[in-house]
C-alpha positions as CSV (number, residue, x, y, z in Angstrom):
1,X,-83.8,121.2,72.7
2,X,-82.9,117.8,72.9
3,X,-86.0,116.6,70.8
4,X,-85.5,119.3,68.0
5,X,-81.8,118.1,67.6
6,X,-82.6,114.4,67.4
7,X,-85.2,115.4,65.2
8,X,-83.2,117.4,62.6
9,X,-80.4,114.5,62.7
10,X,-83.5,112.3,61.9
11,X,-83.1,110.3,65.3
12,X,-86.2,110.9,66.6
13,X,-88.1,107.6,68.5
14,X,-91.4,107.1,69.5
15,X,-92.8,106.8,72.9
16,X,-96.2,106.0,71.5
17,X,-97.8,104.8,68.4
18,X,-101.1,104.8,67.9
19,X,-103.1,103.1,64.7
20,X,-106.8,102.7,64.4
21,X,-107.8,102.8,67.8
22,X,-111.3,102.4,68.2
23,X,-113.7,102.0,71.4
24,X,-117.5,102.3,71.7
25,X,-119.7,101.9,75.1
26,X,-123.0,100.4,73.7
27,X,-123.9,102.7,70.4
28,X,-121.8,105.4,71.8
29,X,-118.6,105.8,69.9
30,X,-116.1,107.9,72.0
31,X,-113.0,106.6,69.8
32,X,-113.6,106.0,65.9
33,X,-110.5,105.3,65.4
34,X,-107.5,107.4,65.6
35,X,-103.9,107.8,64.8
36,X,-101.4,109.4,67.2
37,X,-97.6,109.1,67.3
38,X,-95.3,110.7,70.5
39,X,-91.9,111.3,70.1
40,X,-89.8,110.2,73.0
41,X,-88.5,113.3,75.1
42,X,-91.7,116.0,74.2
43,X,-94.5,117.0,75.4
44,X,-97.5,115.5,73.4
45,X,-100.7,117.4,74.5
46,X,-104.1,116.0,73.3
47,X,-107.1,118.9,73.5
48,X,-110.6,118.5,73.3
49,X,-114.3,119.5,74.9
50,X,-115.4,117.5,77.9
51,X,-116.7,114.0,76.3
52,X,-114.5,114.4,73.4
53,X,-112.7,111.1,74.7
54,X,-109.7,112.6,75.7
55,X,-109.6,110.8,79.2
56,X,-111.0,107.1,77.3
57,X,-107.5,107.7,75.1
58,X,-105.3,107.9,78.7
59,X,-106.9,104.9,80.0
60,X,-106.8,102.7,77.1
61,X,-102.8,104.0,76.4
62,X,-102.3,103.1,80.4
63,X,-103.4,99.9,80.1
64,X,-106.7,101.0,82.5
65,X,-109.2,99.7,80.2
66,X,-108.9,97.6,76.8
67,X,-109.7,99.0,73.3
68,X,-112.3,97.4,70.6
69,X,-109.6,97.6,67.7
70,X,-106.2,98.9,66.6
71,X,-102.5,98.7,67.4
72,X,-100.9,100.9,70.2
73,X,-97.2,100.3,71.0
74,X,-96.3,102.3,74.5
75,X,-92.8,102.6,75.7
76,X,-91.8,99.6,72.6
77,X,-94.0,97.4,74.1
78,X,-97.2,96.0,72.5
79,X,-100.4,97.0,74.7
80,X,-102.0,93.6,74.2
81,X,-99.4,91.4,74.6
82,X,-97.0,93.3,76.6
83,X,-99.1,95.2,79.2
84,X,-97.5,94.0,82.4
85,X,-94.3,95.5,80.6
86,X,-95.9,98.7,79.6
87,X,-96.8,99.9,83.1
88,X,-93.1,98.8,84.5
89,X,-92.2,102.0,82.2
90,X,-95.5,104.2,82.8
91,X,-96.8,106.7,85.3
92,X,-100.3,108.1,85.7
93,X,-101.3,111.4,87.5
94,X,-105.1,111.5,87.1
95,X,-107.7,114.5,87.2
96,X,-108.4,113.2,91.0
97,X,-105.3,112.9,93.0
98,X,-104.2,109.1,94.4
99,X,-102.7,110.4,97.5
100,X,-103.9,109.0,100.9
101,X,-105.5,111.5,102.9
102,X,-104.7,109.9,105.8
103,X,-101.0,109.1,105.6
104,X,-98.0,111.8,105.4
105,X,-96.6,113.2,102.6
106,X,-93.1,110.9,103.3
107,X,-95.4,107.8,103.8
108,X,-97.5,108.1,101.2
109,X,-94.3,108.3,98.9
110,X,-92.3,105.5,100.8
111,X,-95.4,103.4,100.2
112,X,-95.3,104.0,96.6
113,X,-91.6,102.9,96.7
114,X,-92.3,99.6,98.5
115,X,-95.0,98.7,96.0
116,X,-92.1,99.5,93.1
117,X,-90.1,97.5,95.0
118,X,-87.6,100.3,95.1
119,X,-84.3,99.3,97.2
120,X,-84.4,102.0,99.6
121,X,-88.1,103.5,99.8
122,X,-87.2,105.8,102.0
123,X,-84.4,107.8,100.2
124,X,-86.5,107.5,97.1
125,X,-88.7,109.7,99.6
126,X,-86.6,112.5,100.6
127,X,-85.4,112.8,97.3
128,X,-89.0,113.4,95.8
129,X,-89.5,115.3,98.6
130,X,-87.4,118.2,98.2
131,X,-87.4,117.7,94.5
132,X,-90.9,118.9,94.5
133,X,-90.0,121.4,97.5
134,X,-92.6,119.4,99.7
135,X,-89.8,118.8,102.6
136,X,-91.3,121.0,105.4
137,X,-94.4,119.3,104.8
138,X,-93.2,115.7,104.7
139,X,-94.1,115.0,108.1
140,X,-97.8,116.3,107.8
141,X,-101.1,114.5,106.9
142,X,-102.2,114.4,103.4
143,X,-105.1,116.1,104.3
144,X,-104.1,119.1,105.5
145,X,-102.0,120.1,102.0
146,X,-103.5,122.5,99.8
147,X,-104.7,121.7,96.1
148,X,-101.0,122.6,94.7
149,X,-99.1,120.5,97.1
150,X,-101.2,117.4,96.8
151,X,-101.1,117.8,92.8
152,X,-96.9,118.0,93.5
153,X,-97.2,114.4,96.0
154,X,-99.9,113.1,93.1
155,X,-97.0,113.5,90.5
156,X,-93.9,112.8,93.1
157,X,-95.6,109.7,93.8
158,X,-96.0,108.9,90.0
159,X,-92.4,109.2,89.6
160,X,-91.3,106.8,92.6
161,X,-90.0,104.0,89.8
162,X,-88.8,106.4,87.2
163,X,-90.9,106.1,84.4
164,X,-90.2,106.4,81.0
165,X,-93.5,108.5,79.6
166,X,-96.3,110.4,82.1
167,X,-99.6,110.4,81.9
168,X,-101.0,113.7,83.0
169,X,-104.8,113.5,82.5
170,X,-105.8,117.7,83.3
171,X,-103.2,117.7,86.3
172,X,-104.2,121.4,86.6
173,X,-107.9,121.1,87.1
174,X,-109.1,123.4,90.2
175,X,-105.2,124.8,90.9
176,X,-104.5,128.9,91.2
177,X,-102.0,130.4,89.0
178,X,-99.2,130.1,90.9
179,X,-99.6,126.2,91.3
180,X,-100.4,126.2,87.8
181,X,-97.0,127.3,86.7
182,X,-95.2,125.5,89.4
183,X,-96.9,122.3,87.5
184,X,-95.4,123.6,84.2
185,X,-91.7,124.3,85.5
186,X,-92.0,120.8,86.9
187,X,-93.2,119.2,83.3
188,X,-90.5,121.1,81.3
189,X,-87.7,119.9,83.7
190,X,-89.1,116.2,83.1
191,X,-89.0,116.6,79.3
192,X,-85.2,118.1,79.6
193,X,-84.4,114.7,81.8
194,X,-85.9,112.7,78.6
195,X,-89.2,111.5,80.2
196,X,-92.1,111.8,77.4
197,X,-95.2,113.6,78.9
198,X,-98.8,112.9,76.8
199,X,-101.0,115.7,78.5
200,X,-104.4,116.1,78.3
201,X,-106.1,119.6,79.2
202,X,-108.8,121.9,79.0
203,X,-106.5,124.9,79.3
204,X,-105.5,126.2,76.0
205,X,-102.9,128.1,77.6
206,X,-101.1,125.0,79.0
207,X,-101.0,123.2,76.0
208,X,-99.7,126.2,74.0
209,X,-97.0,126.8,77.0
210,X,-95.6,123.0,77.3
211,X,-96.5,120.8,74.4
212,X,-94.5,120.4,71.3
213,X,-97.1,118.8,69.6
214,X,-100.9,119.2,69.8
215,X,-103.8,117.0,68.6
216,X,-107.3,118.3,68.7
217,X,-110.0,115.3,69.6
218,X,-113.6,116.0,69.0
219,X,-116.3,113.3,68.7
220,X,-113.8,110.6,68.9
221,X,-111.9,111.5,65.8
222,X,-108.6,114.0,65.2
223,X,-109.8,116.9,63.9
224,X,-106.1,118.6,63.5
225,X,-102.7,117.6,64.5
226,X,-99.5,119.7,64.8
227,X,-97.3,122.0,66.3
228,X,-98.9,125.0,68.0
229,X,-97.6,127.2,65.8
230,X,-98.7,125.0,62.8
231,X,-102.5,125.0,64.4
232,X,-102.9,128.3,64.5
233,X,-101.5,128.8,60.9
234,X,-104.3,127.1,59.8
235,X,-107.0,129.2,61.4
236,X,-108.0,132.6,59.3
237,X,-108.0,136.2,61.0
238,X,-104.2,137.4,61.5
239,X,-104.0,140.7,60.9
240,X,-102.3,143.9,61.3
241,X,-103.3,147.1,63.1
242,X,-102.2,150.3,62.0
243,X,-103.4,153.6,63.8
244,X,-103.0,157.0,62.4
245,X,-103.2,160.4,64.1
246,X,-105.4,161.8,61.8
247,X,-108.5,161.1,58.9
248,X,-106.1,162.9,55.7
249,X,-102.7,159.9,56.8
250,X,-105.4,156.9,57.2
251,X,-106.5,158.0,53.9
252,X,-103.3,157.8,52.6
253,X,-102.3,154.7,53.5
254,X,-105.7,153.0,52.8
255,X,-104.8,154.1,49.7
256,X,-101.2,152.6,49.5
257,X,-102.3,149.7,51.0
258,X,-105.4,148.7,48.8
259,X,-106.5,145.4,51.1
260,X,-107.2,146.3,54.3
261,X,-109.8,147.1,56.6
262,X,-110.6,151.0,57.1
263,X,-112.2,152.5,60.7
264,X,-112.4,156.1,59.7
265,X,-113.8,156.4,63.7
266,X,-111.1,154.9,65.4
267,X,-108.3,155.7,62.3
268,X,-107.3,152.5,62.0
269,X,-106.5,150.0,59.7
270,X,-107.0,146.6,59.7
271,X,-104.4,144.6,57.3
272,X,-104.5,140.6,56.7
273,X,-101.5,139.1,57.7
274,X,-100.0,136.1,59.3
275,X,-97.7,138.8,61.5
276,X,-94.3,136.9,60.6
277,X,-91.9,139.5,60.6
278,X,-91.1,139.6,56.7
279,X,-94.9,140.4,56.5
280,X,-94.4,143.3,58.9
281,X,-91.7,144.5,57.8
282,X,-93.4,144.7,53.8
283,X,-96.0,146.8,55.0
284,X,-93.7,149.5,57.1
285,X,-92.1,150.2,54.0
286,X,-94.8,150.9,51.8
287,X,-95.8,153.5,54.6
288,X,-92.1,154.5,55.2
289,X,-93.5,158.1,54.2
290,X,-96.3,157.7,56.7
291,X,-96.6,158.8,59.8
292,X,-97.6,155.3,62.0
293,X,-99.5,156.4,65.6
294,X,-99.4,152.8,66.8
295,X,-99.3,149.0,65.6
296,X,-100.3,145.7,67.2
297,X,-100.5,142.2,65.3
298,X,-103.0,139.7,66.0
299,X,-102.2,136.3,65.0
300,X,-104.8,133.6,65.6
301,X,-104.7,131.8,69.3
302,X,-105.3,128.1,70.3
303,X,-108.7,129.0,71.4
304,X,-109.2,130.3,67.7
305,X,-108.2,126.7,66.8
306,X,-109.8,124.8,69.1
307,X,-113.2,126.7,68.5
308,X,-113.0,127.0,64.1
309,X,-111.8,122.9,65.2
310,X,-114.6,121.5,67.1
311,X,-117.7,123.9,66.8
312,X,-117.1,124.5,71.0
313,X,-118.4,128.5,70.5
314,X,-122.0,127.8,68.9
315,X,-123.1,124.9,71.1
């Protein structure tokens, strides 16, 4: 909410600006140069199949590697003249979690604070701690926490020195559903505290649950960029489904209709549509006279998007 009002009173900054940004292992391009720009406060989620360079993008942006060409400002600060600064205001939470197996929960946070060089390490601790409902477990080796726990010390860890934007590079990879959504409730009460989260994901689900703006990398380039809603108003297929009770009503309203779809087996009727409301409501009426049997809409999906984008279904 925040973001949307900032935005509308044209107040909107951003946490990360990305233009040109190349990089290329031998002949292999994974970035070929690409434009990105993260508002502060929102949740910025970049999609893509495995080797699409989604993970290169994270460590280039965290300082983790360098990049062959282009400009990238992170937090304000330049990335090649200001890194040091850059990760002051950063935090990273990888695919593969950074917590020591063989330290506690409250040590491995407590260390995290004494490399910060936060005053009191310790407090910092508990804090995290029962922030990220880990408190009965503090006392217990790493080791012995399940996937969702360790993912919830991963990003508690992370946040020891406060950072200004996340890094969250597939934090859900491997978790059940349940830790899967306590991840998300855990992002969206980040973003209403004002810290900028740039997500990368496999789950198309995710994305279309937390990010505010998406960005769809295949073969090292943007393919789309956008809203979720905006993605999937680009993708063909939204329809509506009309079924009728009998043969004589679906020819009726075929018939009224003129464009649409006819299944004289299943008496239904397939209308094109991008299932706003307005669009619904324009069709009711021209069968106001009509008996209805049932109605669903189908509005194109991200994985609609992300497959039509980058070609994933036929290779």
């Amino acid at each position: 909410m925040k973001a949307v009002l900032a935005s509308l009173l044209g107040m909107t900054k951003s946490a990360i600006t990305v233009t040109g940004l190349r990089k290329s292992y031998g002949e292999q391009t994974v970035l070929g140069g690409i434009d990105l720009d993260v508002a502060e406060g929102t949740v910025f989620s970049l999609l893509g199949p495995n080797g699409a360079g989604k993970t290169t993008a994270v460590k280039i942006l965290s300082t983790l590697t360098s990049a062959d060409a282009g400009t990238v400002r992170v937090a304000g600060f330049d990335l090649v003249r200001q890194a040091g600064a850059i990760r002051g205001a950063i935090g990273v939470t990888g695919q593969f979690s950074a917590v020591d197996n063989l330290l506690t929960g409250a040590e491995n946070l407590i260390m995290m604070g004494d490399l910060y060089r936060v005053p009191d390490s310790r407090k910092r601790a508990a804090e995290l701690l029962a922030r990220f409902d880990l408190e009965d477990a503090a006392d217990k080796f790493a080791m012995t926490y399940s996937g969702g726990m360790r993912r919830r010390l991963d990003l508690a860890m992370t946040l020891t020195g406060t950072p200004k934007i996340i890094f969250l590079d597939e934090p859900t990879t491997g978790l059940d559903p349940r830790s899967r959504h306590t991840m998300w409730q855990i992002v969206r009460e980040l973003v209403t505290s004002g810290v900028t989260i740039f997500l990368t994901t496999q789950y198309l689900d995710e994305a279309d649950q937390l990010a505010d703006r998406i960005a769809v990398l295949d073969h090292g380039r943007i393919m789309a960029e956008g809203t979720p809603a905006g993605l999937k108003r680009l993708i063909p297929g939204g329809h509506i489904l009309l079924r009728f009770h009998d043969a004589r009503t679906l020819d009726e309203a075929a018939r009224v209709l003129g464009a649409a779809t006819c299944d004289d087996e299943a008496l239904t009727l397939q209308v094109p549509s991008d299932g706003d409301v307005k669009a619904l409501r324009a069709v009711l009426d021209r069968l106001d006279h009509l008996e209805v049997a049932g109605l669903a809409v189908h509005t194109p999906d991200l994985d609609d998007v992300f497959f039509a984008l980058t070609g994933e279904a036929s290779r």
